[in-house]
C-alpha positions in Angstrom: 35.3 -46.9 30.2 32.7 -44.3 30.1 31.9 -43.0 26.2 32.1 -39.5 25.2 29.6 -37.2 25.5 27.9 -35.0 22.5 26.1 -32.2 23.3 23.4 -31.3 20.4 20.4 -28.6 20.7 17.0 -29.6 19.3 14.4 -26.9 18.2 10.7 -27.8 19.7 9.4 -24.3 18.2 10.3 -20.9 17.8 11.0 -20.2 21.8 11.9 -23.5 23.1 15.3 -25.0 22.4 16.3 -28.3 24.3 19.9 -28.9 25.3 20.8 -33.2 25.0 23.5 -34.5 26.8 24.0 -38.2 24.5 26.6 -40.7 24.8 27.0 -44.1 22.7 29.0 -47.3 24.2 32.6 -47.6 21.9 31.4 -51.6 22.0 28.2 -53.6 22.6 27.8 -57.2 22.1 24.2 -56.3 21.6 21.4 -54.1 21.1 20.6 -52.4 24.3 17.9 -49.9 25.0 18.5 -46.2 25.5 18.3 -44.7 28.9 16.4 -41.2 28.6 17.6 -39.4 31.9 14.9 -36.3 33.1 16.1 -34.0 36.3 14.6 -33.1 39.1 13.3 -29.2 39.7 16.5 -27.1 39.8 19.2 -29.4 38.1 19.9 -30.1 35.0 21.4 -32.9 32.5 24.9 -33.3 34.5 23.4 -34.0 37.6 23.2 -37.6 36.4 26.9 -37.7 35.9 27.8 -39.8 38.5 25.0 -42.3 37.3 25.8 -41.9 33.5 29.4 -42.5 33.6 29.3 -46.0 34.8 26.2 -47.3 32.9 27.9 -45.6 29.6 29.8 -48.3 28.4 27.2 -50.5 28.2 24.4 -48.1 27.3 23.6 -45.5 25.1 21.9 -42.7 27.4 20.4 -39.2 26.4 19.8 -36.7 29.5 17.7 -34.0 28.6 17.9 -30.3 30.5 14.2 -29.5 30.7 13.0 -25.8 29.0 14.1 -22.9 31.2 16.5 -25.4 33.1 21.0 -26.2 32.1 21.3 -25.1 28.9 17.7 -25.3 27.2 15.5 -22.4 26.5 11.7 -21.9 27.1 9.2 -19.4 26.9 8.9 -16.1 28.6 5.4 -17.6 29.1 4.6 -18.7 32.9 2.2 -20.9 32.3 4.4 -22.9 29.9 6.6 -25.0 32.9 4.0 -27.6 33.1 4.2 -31.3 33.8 2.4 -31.6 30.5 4.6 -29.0 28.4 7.9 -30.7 29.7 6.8 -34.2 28.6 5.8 -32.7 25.3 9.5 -31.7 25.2 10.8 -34.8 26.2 8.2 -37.1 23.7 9.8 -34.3 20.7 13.3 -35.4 21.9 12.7 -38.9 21.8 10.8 -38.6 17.8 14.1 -36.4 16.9 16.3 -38.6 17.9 14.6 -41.9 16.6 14.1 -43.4 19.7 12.7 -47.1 19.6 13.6 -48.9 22.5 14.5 -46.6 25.7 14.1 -46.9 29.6 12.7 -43.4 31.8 15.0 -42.8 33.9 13.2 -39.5 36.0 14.1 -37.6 39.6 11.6 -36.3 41.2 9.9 -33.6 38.9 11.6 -35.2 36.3 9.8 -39.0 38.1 6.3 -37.6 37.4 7.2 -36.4 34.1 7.8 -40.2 33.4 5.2 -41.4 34.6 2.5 -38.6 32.4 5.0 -39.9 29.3 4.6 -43.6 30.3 0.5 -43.3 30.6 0.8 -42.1 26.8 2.7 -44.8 25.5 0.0 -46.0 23.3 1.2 -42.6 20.9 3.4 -43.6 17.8 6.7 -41.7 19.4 6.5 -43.5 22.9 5.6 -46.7 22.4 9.4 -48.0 22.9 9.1 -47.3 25.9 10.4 -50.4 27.8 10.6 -49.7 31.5 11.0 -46.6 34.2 13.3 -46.2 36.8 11.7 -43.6 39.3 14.1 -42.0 41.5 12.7 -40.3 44.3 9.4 -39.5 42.7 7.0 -36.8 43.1 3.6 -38.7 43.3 1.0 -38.7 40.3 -1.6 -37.1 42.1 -1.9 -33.6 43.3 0.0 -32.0 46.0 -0.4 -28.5 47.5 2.1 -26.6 49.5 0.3 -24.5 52.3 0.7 -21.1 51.4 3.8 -19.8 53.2 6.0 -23.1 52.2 5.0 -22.1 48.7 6.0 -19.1 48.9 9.0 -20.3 50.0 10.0 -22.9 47.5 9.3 -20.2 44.8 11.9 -18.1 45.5 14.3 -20.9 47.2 16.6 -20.2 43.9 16.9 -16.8 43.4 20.0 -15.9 45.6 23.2 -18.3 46.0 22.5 -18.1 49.8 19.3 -19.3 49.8 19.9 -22.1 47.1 22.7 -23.2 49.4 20.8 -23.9 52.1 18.6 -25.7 50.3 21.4 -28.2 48.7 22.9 -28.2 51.8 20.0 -28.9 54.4 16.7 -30.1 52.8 17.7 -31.6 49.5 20.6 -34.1 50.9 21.5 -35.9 54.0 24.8 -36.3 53.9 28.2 -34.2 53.2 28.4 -34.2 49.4 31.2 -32.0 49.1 31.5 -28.2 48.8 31.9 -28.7 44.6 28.9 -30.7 44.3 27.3 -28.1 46.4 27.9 -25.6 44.2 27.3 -27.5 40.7 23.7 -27.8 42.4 23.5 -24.1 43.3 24.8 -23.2 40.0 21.7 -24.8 38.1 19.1 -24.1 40.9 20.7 -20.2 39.7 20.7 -20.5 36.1 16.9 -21.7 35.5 15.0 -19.1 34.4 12.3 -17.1 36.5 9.3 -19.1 34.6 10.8 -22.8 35.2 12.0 -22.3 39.0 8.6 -20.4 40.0 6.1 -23.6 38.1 6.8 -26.7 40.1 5.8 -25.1 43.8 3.4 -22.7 41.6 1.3 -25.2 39.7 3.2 -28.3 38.3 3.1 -30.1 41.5 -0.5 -29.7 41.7 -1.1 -31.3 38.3 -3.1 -34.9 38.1 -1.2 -37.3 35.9 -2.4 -40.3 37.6 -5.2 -40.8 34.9 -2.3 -41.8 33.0 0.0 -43.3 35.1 -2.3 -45.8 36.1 -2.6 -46.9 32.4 1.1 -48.2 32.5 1.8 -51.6 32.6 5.5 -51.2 31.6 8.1 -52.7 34.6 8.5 -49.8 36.9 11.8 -49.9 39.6 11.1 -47.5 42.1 13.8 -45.8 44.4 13.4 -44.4 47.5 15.9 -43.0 49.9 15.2 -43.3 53.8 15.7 -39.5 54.6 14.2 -38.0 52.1 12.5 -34.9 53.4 10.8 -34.3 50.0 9.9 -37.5 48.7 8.9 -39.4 51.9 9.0 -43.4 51.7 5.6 -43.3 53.4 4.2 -41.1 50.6 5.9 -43.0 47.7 4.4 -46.1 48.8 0.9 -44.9 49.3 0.9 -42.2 46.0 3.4 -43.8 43.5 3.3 -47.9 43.6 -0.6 -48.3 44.0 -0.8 -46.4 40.2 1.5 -49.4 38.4 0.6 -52.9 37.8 4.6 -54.1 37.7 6.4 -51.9 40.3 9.0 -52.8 42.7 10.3 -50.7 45.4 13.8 -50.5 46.9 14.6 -48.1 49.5 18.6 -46.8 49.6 20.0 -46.1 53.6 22.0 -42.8 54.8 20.5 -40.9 51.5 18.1 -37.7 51.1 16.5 -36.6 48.2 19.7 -36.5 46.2 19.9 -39.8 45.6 22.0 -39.2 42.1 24.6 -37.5 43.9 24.5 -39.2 47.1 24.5 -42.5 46.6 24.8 -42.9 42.7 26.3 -46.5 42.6 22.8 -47.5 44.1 20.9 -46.4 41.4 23.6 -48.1 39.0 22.9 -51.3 40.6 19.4 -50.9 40.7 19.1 -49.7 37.0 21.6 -52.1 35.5 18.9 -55.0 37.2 15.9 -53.8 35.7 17.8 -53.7 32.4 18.9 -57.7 32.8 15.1 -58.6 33.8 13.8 -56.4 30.3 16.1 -58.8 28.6 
């Protein structure tokens, strides 16, 4: 049965408040380690529902709606929706909570935020870190839109027609349903101005490979095999050359939405690297 979910907000300074989404198994038979869930650019904490609810009973987990994104709040700053900022945030969630022994559990923005937080797991606040499970990552290294599809991404969100098409035609591969549709809409909507225009603006284009590639912590990475965004082909040049223990596993008939396409998938996949960190 999946645990009950308590919804706190944690204070990171004087314009950025962090929503948290945690949940605590009723029964465990033994320590386990926490699963830290981050989103990808334009959802928020409850688009790991389908994911959470099933590994709940056994796991504590704590899925975090990045500033500007869900619930959180940020800065009317736009230069403060970095790569860098957000793991910031998520590091200061992590030391709040007392956080000692977790698993990264990141989406695609949310992936490379991982991987900067995993590189910096020599620091006193993430060095519980015990394993990542990247989902459809955005690479380490750099990557620049041409101009026009820039332009583009940056104001994909800003109407419900627009943001519909995107659910609907780039971001998944398969018929989701019209309410998960609109659950993605409705957080692609409700990020502010600063946090939707920063990913295709800058954050994309930020080098965290320095260090990535100083992780040695066991790395699952998923992949889906029509993924528009997140290529396999790019994921296995850009993402599993920068880790010493990665393995990849590639999920069929799924797009980029791989936590609301095929959940179960990334249950399975999850649940194993948790039985091997045993």
């Amino acid at each position: 049965m999946a645990a009950a979910t308590k919804i706190q907000s944690i204070t990171i300074d004087s314009e950025t408040i962090i929503n948290v989404a945690t949940t605590t198994p009723v029964a465990s038979r033994q320590e386990q380690p926490t699963l830290v869930f981050l989103h990808f650019w334009g959802g928020s904490s409850r688009t790991w529902s389908q994911v959470i609810g099933p590994l709940s009973s056994q796991y504590p987990t704590v899925a975090i709606d990045f500033r500007g994104w869900g619930s959180s709040v940020g800065p009317s700053d736009p230069q403060a929706y970095s790569i860098k900022c957000l793991a910031k945030d998520v590091t200061a969630v992590i030391g709040h909570l007392g956080l000692s022994d977790f698993v990264l559990v990141g989406h695609s923005m949310g992936a490379k935020v991982a991987q900067a937080i995993a590189g910096g797991a020599s620091s006193k606040l993430t060095e519980g870190i015990r394993g990542m499970a990247l989902i459809a990552p955005a690479p380490p290294s750099p990557f620049t839109l041409p101009e026009g599809m820039r332009e583009q991404q940056i104001h994909a969100y800003e109407h419900a027609e627009s943001a519909e098409f995107v659910a609907k035609n780039v971001l998944t591969a398969s018929d989701i349903g019209e309410s998960a549709v609109q659950a993605l809409v409705q957080d692609m909507l409700r990020g502010n101005e600063w946090a939707r225009a920063a990913w295709p603006a800058y954050a994309m284009a930020e080098d965290v490979c320095a260090p990535s590639k100083r992780s040695h912590v066991p790395c699952t990475v998923i992949a889906a095999d029509e993924d528009v965004i997140e290529p396999v082909e790019r994921i296995q040049k850009e993402v599993l050359p920068r880790f010493q223990n990665a393995a990849l596993v590639v999920v069929k008939n799924s797009g980029h939405m791989i936590p609301i396409e095929a959940p179960m998938a990334i249950v399975e996949h999850i649940t194993q690297l948790l039985t091997s960190l045993r």
